[in-house]
N, C-alpha and C positions, 0 to 999 in steps of 0.2 A: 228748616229742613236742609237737609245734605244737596249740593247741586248735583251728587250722583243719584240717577234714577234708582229704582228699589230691584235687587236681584230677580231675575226672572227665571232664574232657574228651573223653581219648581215646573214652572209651564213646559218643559222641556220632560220633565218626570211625569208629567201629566201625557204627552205624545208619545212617551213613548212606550207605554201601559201597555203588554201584550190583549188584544179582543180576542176576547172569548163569551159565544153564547151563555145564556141560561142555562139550556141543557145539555150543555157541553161541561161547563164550568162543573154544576152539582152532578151529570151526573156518571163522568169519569169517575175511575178509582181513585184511591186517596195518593197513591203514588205516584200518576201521571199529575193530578191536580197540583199536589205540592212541587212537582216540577214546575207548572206552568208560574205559580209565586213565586219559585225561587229567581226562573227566567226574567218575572219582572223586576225583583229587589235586585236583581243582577244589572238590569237595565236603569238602573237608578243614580242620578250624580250625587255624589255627596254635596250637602251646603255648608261643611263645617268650616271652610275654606275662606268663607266669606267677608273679606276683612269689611266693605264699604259701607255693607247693611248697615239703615235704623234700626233704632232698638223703641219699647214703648207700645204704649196702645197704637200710635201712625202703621208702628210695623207691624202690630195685630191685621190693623186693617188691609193691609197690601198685603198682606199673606191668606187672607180671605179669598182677594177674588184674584188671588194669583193662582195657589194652586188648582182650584177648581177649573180655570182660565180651560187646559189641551184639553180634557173631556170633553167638556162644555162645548167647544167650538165642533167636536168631533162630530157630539150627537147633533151641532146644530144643521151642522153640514150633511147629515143622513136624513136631518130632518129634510132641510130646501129640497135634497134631489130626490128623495124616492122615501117619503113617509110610510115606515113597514106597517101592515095590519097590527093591530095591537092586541095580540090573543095571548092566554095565558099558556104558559108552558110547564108541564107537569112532566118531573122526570120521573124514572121507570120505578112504579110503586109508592109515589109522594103524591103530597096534596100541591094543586094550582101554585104558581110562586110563592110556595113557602120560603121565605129568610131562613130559615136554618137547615135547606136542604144540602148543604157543605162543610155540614158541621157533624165531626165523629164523634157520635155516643162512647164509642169503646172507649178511645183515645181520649176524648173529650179537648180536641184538639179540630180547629177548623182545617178540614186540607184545601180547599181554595177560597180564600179570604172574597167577601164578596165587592171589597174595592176594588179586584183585580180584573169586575167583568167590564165586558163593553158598556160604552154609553147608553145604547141602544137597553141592554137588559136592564143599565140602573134606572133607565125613565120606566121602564116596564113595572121594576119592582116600585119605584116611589108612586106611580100611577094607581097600581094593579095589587099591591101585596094584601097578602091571604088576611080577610078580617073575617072574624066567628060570627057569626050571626047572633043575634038575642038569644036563641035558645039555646047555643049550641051547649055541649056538655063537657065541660072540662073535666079531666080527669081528675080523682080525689087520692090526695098523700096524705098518709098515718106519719106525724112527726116524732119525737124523740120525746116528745112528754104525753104521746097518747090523742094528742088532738086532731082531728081531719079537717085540711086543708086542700084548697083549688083555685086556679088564675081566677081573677073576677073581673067583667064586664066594664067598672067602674075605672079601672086601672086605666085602662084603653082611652077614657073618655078624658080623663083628667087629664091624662100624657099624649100627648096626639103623634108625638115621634116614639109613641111605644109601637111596638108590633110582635102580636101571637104566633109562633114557630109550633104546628103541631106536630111534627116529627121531635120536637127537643120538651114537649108542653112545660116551654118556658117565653119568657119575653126578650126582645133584644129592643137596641136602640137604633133605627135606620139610619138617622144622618151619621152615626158613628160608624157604624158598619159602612157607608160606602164613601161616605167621604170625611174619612179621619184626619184628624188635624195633631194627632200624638197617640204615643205607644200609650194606650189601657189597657191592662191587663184581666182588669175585674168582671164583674156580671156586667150584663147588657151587650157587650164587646166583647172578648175573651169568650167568654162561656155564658148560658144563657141563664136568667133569672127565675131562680127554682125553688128557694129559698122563700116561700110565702110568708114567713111569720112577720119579718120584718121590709118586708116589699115598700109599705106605703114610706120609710122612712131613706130606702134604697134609691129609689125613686126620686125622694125633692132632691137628696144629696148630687144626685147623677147631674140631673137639669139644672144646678144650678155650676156647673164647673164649666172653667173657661173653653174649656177642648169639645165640652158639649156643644156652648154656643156657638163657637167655631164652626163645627159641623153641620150645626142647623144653619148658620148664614152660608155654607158652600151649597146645601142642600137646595136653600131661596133662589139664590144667582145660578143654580144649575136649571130648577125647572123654569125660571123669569127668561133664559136667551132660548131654552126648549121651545116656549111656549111662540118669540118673536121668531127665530129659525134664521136667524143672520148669526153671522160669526161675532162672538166678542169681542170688545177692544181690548180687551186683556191681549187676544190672542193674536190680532194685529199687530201689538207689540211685540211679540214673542217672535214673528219675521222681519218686524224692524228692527231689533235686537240681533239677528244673526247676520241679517245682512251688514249693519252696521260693524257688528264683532269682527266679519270676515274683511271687510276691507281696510279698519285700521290694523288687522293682525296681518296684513300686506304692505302694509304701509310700513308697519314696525322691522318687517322682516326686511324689507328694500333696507332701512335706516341701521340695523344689525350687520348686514349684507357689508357695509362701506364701512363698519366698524371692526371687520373682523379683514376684511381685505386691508386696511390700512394699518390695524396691526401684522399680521404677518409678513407686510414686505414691508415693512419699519419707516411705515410715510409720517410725517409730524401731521397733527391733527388741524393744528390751530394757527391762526394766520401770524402776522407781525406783528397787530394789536387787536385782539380778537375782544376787548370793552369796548374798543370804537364802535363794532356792529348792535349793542344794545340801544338799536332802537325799535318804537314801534311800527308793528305793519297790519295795514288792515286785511281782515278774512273777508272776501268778497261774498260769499256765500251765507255768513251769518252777518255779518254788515255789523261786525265788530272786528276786537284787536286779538293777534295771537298774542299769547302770554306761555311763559314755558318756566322751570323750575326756580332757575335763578336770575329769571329776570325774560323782559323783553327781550327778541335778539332778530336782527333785519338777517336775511338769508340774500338780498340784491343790493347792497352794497358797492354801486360800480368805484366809487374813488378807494378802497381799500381791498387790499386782499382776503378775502375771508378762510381761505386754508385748504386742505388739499382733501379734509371730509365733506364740507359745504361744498367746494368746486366738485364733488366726486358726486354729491347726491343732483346738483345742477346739473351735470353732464349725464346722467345715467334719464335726469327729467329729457333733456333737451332729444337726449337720442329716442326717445318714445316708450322708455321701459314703463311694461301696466305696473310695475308695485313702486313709481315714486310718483308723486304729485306737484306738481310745482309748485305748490305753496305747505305742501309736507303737513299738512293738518291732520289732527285726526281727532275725531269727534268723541268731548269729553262728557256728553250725561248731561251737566246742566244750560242752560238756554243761552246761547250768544257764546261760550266758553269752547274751543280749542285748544289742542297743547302739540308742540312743534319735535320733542325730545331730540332737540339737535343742541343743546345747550352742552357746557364744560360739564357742567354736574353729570348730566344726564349719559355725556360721555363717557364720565369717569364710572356711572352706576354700570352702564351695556360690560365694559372691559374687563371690570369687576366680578360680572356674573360671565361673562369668557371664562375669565381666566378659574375660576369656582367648578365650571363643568369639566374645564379641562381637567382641572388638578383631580376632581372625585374619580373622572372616569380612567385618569393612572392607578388613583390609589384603588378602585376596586379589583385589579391584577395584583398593585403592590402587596396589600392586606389578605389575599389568597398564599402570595411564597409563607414556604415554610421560614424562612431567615433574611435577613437582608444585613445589607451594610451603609453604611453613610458616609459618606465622599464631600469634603468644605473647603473653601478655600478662602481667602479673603483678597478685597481689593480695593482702591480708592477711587470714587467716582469723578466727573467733573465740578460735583459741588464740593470738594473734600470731604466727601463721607465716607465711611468706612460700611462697606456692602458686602457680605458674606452668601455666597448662593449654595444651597444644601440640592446636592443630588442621591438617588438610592440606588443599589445594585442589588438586585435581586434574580431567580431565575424564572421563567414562565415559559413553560410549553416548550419546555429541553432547550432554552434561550435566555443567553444571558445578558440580561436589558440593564442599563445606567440611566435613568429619566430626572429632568431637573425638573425642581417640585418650586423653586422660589427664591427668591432672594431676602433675605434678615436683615433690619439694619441696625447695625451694631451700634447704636446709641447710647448703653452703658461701659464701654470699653472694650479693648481688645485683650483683657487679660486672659489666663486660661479658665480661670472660675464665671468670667461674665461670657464666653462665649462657649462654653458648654453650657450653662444655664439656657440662652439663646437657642440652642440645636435642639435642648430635649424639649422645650416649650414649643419650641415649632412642629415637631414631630408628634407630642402631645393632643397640640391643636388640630393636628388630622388625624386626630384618633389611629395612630399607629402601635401595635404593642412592642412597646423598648422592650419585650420579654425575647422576642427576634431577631434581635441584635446580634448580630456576631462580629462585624468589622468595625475598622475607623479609620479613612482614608485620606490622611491631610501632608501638608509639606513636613519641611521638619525645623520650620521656626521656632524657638523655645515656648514661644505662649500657646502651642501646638503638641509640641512634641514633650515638651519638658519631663523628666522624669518624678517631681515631685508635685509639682503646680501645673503644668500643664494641661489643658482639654482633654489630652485624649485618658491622661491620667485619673485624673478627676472623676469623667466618665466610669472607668473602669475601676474604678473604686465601687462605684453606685453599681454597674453590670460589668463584673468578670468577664462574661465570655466575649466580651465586645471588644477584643484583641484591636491593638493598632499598629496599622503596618504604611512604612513611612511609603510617600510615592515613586515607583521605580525612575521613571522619568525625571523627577529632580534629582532621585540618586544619581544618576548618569552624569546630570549637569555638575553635579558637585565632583563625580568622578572627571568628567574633563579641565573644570573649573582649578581643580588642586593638578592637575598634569600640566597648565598652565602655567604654573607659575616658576616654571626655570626660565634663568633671566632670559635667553636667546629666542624664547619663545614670545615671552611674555614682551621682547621687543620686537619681536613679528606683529603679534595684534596690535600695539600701537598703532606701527608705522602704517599695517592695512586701515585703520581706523581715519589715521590722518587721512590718506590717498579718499576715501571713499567720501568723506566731508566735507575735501577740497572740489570736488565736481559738484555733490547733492549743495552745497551754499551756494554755487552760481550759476544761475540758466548760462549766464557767456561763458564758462569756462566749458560746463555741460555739453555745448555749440559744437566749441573747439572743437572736443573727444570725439562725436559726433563726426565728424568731418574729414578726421581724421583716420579714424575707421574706414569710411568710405573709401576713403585711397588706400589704404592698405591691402594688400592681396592676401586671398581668404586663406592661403596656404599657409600663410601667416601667424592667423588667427586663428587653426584650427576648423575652418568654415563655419565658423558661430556666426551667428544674427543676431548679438547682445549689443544694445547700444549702452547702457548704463550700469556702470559698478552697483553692486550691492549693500548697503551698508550691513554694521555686524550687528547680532541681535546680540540684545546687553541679558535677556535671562535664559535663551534655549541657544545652549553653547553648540550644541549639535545641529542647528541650522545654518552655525556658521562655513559649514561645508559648503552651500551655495555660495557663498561668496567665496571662499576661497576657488571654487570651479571657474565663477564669472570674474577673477582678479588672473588665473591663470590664461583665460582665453584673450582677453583685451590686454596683455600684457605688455607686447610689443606696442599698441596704439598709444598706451598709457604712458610708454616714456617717450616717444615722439610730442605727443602733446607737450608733457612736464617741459621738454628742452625746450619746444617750442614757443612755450609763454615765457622761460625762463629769458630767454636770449632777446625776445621781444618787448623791450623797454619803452617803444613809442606807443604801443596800443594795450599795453597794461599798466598796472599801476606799481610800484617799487615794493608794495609790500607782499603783491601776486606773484610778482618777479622773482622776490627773494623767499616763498614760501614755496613757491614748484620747484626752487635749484635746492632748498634743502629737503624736498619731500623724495625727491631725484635721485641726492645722493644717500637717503636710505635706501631706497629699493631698488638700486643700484648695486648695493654692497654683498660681497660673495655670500658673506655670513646669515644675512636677511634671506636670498636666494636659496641655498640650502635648508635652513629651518623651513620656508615654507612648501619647499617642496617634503619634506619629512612631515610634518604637521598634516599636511595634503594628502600622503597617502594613507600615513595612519588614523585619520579623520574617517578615509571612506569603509574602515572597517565597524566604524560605529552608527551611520547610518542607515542601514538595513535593521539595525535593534532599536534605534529611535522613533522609526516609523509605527515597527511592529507593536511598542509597547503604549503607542494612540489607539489601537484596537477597543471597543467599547466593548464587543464579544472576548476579551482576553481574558482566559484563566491565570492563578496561578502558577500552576504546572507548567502551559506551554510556556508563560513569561521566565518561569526560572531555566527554562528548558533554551532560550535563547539566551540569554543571558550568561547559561554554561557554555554554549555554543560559540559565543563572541567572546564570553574571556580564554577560553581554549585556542581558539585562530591568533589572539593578542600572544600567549605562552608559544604558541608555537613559532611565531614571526620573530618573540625576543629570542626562543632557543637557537637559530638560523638568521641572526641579526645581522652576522659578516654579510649574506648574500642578501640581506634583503636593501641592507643600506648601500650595497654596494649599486643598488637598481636606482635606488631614489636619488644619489649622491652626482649618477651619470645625466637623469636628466636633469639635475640642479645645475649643472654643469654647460649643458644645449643652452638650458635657460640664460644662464650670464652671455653665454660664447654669443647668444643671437643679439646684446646690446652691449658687444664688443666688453665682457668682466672679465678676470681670466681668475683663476681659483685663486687662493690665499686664506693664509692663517694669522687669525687676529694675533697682534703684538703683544708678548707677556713681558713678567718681569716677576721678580722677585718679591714684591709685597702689591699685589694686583688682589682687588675685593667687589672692583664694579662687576669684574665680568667670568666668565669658568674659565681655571686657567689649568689644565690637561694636559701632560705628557702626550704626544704623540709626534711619529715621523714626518707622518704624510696629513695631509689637509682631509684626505676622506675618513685616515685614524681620528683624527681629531675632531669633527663633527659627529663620527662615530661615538668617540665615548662624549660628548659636550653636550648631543642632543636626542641621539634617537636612542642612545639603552638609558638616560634617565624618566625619557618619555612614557617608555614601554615599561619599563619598571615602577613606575605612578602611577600607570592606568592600571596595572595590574592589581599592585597592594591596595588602590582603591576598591577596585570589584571584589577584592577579598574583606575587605570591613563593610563596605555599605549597602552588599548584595548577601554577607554570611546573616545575618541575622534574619531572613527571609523565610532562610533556607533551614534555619533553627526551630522556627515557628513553626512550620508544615510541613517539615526535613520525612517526618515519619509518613503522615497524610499521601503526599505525592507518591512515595509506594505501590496505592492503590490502581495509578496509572499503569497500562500494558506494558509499556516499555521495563519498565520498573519488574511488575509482577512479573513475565515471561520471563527474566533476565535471570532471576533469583528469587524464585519464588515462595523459599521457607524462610529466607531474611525478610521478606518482601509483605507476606504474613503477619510477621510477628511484631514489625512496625507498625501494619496498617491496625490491628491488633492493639497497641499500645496507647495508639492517637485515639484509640474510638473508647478504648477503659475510661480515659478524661472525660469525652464526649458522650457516654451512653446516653443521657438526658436528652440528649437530639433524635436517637435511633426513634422510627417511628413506634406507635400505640402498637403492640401483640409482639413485638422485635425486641426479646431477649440479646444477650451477649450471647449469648452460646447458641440461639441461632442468626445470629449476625456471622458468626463464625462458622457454620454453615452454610450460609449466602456466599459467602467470601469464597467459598471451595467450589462453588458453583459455578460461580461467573470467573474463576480461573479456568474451569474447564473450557465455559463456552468462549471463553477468549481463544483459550486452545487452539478449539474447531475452527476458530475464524482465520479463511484466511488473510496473508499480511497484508493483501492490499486493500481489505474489506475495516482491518480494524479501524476503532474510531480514534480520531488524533483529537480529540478535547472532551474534559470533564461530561460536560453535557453530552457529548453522545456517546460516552463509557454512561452516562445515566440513565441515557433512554434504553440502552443495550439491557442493562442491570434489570430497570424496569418489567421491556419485557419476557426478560427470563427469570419473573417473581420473585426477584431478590429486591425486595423493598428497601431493606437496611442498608446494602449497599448504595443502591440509588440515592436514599437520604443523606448518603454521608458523602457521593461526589456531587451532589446538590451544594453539599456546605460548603465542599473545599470551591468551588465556581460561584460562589456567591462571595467570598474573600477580596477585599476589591487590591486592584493590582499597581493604579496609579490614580491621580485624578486630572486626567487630560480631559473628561468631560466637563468639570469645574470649570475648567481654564477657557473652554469652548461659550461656558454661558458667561464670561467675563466678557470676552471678546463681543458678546452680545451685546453687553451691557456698554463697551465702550461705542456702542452705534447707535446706542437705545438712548444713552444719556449722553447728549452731544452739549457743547458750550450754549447753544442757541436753545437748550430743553436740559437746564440745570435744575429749573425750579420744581420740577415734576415728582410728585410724590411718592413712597416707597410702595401704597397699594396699585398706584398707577404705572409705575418700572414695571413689580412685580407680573401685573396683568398683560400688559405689551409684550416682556420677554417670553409666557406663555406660551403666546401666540405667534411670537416670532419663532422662538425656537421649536415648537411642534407645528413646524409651517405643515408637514405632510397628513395633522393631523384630522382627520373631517369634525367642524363642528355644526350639532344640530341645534339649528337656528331655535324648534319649538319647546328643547328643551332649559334654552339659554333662556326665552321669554318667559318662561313660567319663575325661572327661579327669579327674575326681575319683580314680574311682579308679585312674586312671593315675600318678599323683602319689605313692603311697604305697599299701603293701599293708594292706588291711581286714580284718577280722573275719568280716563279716557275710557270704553266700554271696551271690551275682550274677554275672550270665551274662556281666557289664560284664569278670570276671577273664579271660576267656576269648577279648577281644579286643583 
C-alpha cells in the first residue's frame, strides 16, 4: 500500500449535503426541489484531481466506508442527542414514505434525488419504506403483444433492496437511490421499473453490478453506526484530516513566505557548502528521521553556515511566528514519515511555481491587448553565457505597460535565425497569438538588425506586420558615439578616462583628492560636496555628462593633487610621479580646456532626451516629438554658432586663467595629419571651426539618418495626433487615411474604411471643442478620448500606434537584474532558476498569492505530505 493515506474527500461531500426533510424534499415543487440538488452538486468537490489515490479492489473498499463516513456520523450524532419519533410522513396526497414521492411522471425526471435528503429521513426510508401488503392490488398493464401484466409479490421477496413506489407502480432500488456509488442511468435509479415482461431478468443483471454492491455495503455501515449511535471512524478522520491539512498548509505558507521574500530582495538562498548540511535529524514527535526530496538535510548545523533561507525560517522560528516550527515538519500520511521542503530541489520546485503564477497572471492582461510588441536584447552572464530576456509592450486600460516575461538562454547561437527561432518558441510556450504582433524592438547589431539574415528580418518574413524599429536610445548613443570621433574630442575622452582611473586604482591617491578638496574653498569648487571623479560609461555615451559635471566641479582640486604627487618623490613611487606630471600636462593644455568645455555644453542639450526616452509609458509620437524638439535647439545653436561659441570659449578661458593656462593655438605646419589644422586668426576662430561647428554638424547629420527612418515608418500614423490634426487638418486626414488603407485588417469587428473615416471627422471635431489646456498630450489618452466619443476605429488605431515599442531600456533594466541575480559566487545557477528569481525580483511590487502558488505546486507532482491543496 501507498504510505499516503486514502483521499478523504468524499467525507467532506458527504458534510456537506444540504438537509432536507421527507416532506420537504417530495413535497416542494419540481423547481424549488431541483434547486435544492443543484445547491448540493454545487457544494460538491471534485475528485478528479487526485493524483495519490489507490487504485484496485483496496480502493473499492476505502471508498465504501469513505463516502457514506459525513451522513453516517451525521445521523449518528441526531441519533446520541435527541432520537426523533419515528413516524411516517406522508406528503400532500401520497402514500406513507413512498420512494418515488420525487419522482416526475410528466417529466419522468426525479426533481429531488432522494441521496440529497437528510440522514434522518434516509434511516426513516431504510427503516419504514412503503411495503404492499399480501393482498395488496397492483395495478394491471395491457402490453404491446396484448398480454396483462402487474408488479408481483415475489419480486420483493427474492430482492430484499427492491422497493414498491405506488405513486410510479414501479420498483426502485434503495441502496442505489440513497447511497449511490456511480452515475446509473437506467431502471431501478433513473426512472422506475415498469417494464414487467422482463423484470425477473432486469433484476439479477442489476444485483449483480459493482455500483450495486457498492451501494448495498454503504447502505450496511450506514444502518450498523445508526444502530451503535457514536460517530464513525471514518468521520474522525475526516477532522484529523483538516486539522492536519490546515496546519501543514501553514507551515508550507511560512516556508513560501521566505521564498518569495528572498527572491524579491535578491538574498542568495544557499550557504557556502550547503551538501555539508545533509545530514540526518531526528523528529522528536514521530521518534524517527526527517527525510526530504533530495536527501537528508540538518536545519542546526552550528559549525557551518546554512544560508540566508534556513537562517530566515530559524529567525522567524525563534521570534515566535505561529506558521514556522522549529523543526519545520509536516506531516506526510504514512507512519513515522515527515517531509521538511526546505531542500535545493524543493527550492528550485516553490521559485518555479513563483515565477509560473507571476508570469500567467501578466499574460492574462498581456493576451486581452489587441497588439503587442516584443522588446530583446542580449547579454553575457557571469558563467559566459549568452542570456537573452524578452519583454512585451502592449496597452491596457488606456496604459502603456512593457513587462519582462523571462530570460532564454541562447544555447543554440546568437545568429539571426537561432535567435528568432528562440523568441517565437518562447512566446509559443505561453501561448501568445504571434497573429498580434506588430513591433520588434532590438539594438542594431547585425545578427539583430541585419537586412537579410537578421532576427528581426527573418521574423517579418514569417509576420509582416511585425515592423522593426531599431531602439531610439542606442540611436542616440551611436549619434554621440560618431560626433566623437574628431581628433580634439576624441583626445578629451581619453585624457578624462586616464584622470578618472588614476584615482578609482588607488584608495592612496583617492586619499589625497580627498583631502585636498577639503582644503579648498567651496567658492572654488562651485560649493559641490563631490568627493570622487566619475568614471565614463563605455555604452551610454549620454551619461557621460555626469562626469564631465563631476570633472568640471573638482577641477581645481584635481590639479592641486596631480602637482602635488607629481613633485612628491619621497612618498610616491616614480612611476605615480611620472604618471600624474603627464596626466597634468594634458589637462592642463588650452586645447583639452576648451574642447571640454564645448563638449560640456553641447552635452547638456542631449540630456533631457536621454532621460525622456527611458520612459516605459513612451509613445512613438511624444518620442519623435522630442527628438524633433532636440535636433531643432542643436540647428538652431549651429545657425548662431558665432554667439554661442563665443559663451563657451570665455568660460574655457576662467577655466585655464584659474590654473594659471593662458589661451593658444596648437602649432601647424605644412604637411600636419595627427591633428586639425584650420586657418584661423584668433584662437577662439580657431576652436570655433576645429571643434564646436564639426561637432554640431555630426550630431546634426546623425539625427537626420538614424532618427529619419522612424519617422518614415509612422511619418503618416502620427498625423492622428492633436498637434498634427489641428495644425492641417486636410493634410492631416489624408495621411492618417493612408497609414490605415495598409492597416485596415487591425480596424476593429463592424469598422469599415468609410466609417473609420467618419470616426476620424468626429474626434477632429471633439478635439476642436476641447480646450488647449484639456487636450491629451499621449496616444493613450487621444484613445481613451476616441473611445469615449464612440469612435472605436480611431481608438484601435492610436492603440496600435502606442503599442509600437520606442526603445528597449526595459531589456536593459532586466540585464542590470540579471548582473545582481547571477553574481561570481551564484554562477552555477540554472536558467529555470535565474528565470524564476528575476520574476520576482523584478516585479518586487507585485503581490503574490501564496494559495495559489501551493496549489500549482502541488499540482505538478503527487506529494507525501496531507493538504487540502490534493483536493483541488
Amino acid at each position: 500500500m501507498s504510505n499516503r493515506p486514502p483521499s478523504l474527500r468524499s467525507l467532506r461531500k458527504a458534510s456537506t449535503l444540504p438537509q432536507l426533510t421527507l416532506s420537504e424534499a417530495f413535497g416542494r415543487s419540481a423547481t424549488v426541489a431541483a434547486g435544492a440538488v443543484a445547491a448540493a452538486k454545487k457544494s460538491d468537490i471534485s475528485s478528479s484531481g487526485d493524483e495519490g489515490s489507490s487504485t484496485g479492489e483496496e480502493s473499492d473498499e476505502v471508498v465504501v466506508v469513505e463516502e457514506v463516513a459525513g451522513e453516517v456520523a451525521q445521523a449518528a450524532r441526531s441519533t446520541a442527542v435527541d432520537k426523533p419519533d419515528e413516524v411516517d410522513v406522508v406528503a400532500s396526497g401520497g402514500t406513507p414514505n413512498d420512494i418515488g414521492e420525487g419522482y416526475n411522471l410528466a417529466s419522468q425526471k426525479w426533481t429531488c434525488l432522494p441521496s440529497s435528503l437528510s440522514s434522518d429521513e434516509k434511516r426513516r426510508l431504510v427503516d419504514h419504506h412503503f411495503v404492499p401488503g399480501p393482498k395488496h392490488d397492483f395495478p394491471v398493464h395491457t402490453g404491446n403483444d396484448g398480454r396483462n401484466r402487474r408488479f408481483r409479490h415475489q419480486w420483493l421477496e427474492d430482492n430484499t433492496w427492491l422497493v414498491y413506489s405506488p405513486k410510479c407502480d414501479g420498483g426502485f432500488c434503495l441502496p442505489c437511490l440513497l447511497f449511490p456509488s456511480g452515475a446509473d442511468q437506467g431502471q431501478l435509479t433513473a426512472r422506475p421499473m415498469s417494464n414487467f415482461k422482463k423484470a425477473t431478468t432486469l433484476l439479477d443483471k442489476h444485483g449483480s453490478q459493482a455500483t450495486h454492491k457498492d451501494a448495498v455495503a454503504r447502505q450496511g455501515q450506514f444502518k450498523k453506526v445508526v444502530s451503535a449511535g457514536q460517530p464513525d471512524v471514518v468521520d474522525q478522520l475526516v477532522d484529523a484530516h483538516a486539522i492536519q491539512s490546515q496546519e501543514n498548509e501553514q507551515k508550507l505558507k511560512g516556508i513560501l513566505d521566505c521564498v518569495i521574500f528572498c527572491g524579491k530582495q535578491n538574498l542568495a538562498f544557499r550557504g557556502h557548502r550547503n551538501e555539508t548540511l545533509c545530514v540526518s535529524v531526528p523528529d522528536a514527535r514521530t521518534n524517527s528521521t526527517t527525510h526530504d526530496e533530495s536527501g537528508d538535510i540538518s536545519l542546526t548545523a552550528a559549525d557551518t553556515n546554512p544560508g540566508n533561507f534556513i537562517s530566515l525560517l530559524e529567525f522567524r522560528a525563534n521570534a515566535g511566528d505561529a506558521s514556522i516550527i522549529r523543526d519545520f515538519h509536516l506531516h506526510a500520511g504514512g507512519a513515522g514519515h515527515s517531509v521538511t521542503y526546505c531542500s535545493g530541489k524543493s527550492q528550485n520546485e516553490l521559485i518555479d511555481c513563483c515565477a509560473e503564477y507571476i508570469r500567467e497572471e501578466l499574460l492574462k492582461t498581456i493576451r486581452a491587448a489587441p497588439f503587442v510588441s516584443i522588446l530583446a536584447d542580449e547579454a553575457t552572464d557571469t558563467a559566459n553565457m549568452e542570456q537573452m530576456p524578452i519583454v512585451v509592450r502592449y496597452v491596457s486600460g488606456y496604459e502603456v505597460k512593457e513587462e519582462f516575461l523571462g530570460f532564454v538562454n541562447c544555447d543554440t547561437g546568437i545568429t539571426g535565425n537561432a535567435l528568432a527561432t528562440k523568441i517565437k518558441g518562447a512566446l509559443e510556450s505561453w501561448n501568445l497569438d504571434l497573429k498580434k504582433w506588430r513591433g520588434q524592438g532590438y539594438d542594431g547589431a547585425a545578427n539583430m538588425a541585419g537586412r537579410l539574415n537578421g532576427c528581426a528580418a527573418i521574423i517579418q518574413r514569417e509576420l509582416p506586420k511585425a515592423v522593426y524599429y531599431h531602439c531610439s536610445s542606442h540611436a542616440l548613443n551611436l549619434c554621440i558615439m560618431a560626433a566623437s570621433k574628431i581628433s580634439l574630442v576624441s583626445n578629451m575622452w581619453t585624457a578624462l578616462r586616464e584622470v578618472s582611473l588614476f584615482f578609482e586604482n588607488s584608495p592612496k591617491r583617492q586619499l589625497k583628492l580627498e583631502k585636498i578638496i577639503d582644503e579648498t574653498p567651496d567658492n572654488e569648487m562651485n560649493n559641490s560636496q563631490k568627493k570622487k571623479l566619475v568614471s565614463l560609461c563605455r555604452t551610454r555615451w549620454v551619461q557621460r555628462h555626469t562626469a564631465l559635471d563631476t570633472f568640471a566641479d573638482l577641477f581645481p582640486a584635481v590639479v592641486a593633487t596631480m602637482e602635488a604627487i607629481a613633485d612628491d618623490r619621497a612618498h610616491w613611487s616614480a612611476d605615480t610621479c611620472g604618471m600624474a606630471s603627464s596626466l597634468l600636462r594634458s589637462i592642463t593644455d588650452f586645447s583639452f580646456l576648451v574642447t571640454f568645455g564645448v563638449v560640456y555644453h553641447v552635452m547638456a542639450y542631449l540630456v533631457g532626451l536621454s532621460v525622456g526616452l527611458q520612459e516605459k509609458s513612451l509613445d512613438v509620437c511624444r518620442a519623435y516629438k522630442q527628438i524633433a524638439n532636440t535636433k531643432a535647439t542643436l540647428e538652431k545653436v549651429r545657425a548662431d554658432i558665432d554667439k554661442s561659441h563665443a559663451t563657451w570659449f570665455t568660460k574655457a578661458v576662467d577655466m585655464a586663467r584659474g590654473v594659471n593656462v593662458q589661451p593658444s593655438i596648437p602649432r601647424t605646419c605644412r604637411r600636419q595629419q595627427g591633428r586639425d589644422n584650420v586657418p584661423a586668426a584668433t584662437s577662439e576662430e580657431y576652436y570655433r571651426r576645429a571643434v564646436s561647428v564639426p561637432l554640431l554638424d555630426e550630431l546634426v547629420g546623425e539625427f537626420n539618418s538614424r532618427f529619419g527612418p522612424l519617422q518614415l515608418k509612422i511619418g503618416k500614423g502620427m498625423s492622428i495626433f492633436p498637434d498634427c490634426l489641428l495644425a492641417n487638418p486636410e493634410q492631416a486626414k489624408a495621411d492618417v487615411l493612408s497609414f490605415v488603407k495598409d492597416a485596415e485588417d487591425d480596424l476593429p469587428v463592424g469598422c469599415s474604411f468609410i466609417t473609420f473615416q467618419a470616426e476620424l471627422d468626429i474626434f477632429h471635431t471633439v478635439l476642436t471643442k476641447c480646450p488647449a489646456n484639456q487636450r491629451p498630450t499621449s496616444l493613450t489618452q487621444c484613445a481613451k478620448m476616441a473611445d469615449e466619443s464612440l469612435c472605436k476605429g480611431v481608438a484601435q488605431v492610436l492603440t496600435l500606434l502606442a503599442t509600437l515599442p520606442v526603445t528597449t531600456c526595459t531589456c536593459e533594466r532586466s540585464i542590470s537584474s540579471l548582473r545582481r541575480l547571477k553574481t561570481y559566487l551564484r554562477s552555477t545557477m540554472t536558467g529555470e532558476r535565474l528565470t524564476g528569481l528575476a520574476l520576482l525580483h523584478v516585479h518586487y511590487a507585485m503581490p503574490v498569492d501564496k494559495n495559489e502558488v501551493l496549489k500549482i505546486f502541488f499540482r505538478r507532482s503527487p506529494r507525501r505530505v496531507l493538504s487540502q491543496y490534493d483536493d483541488k
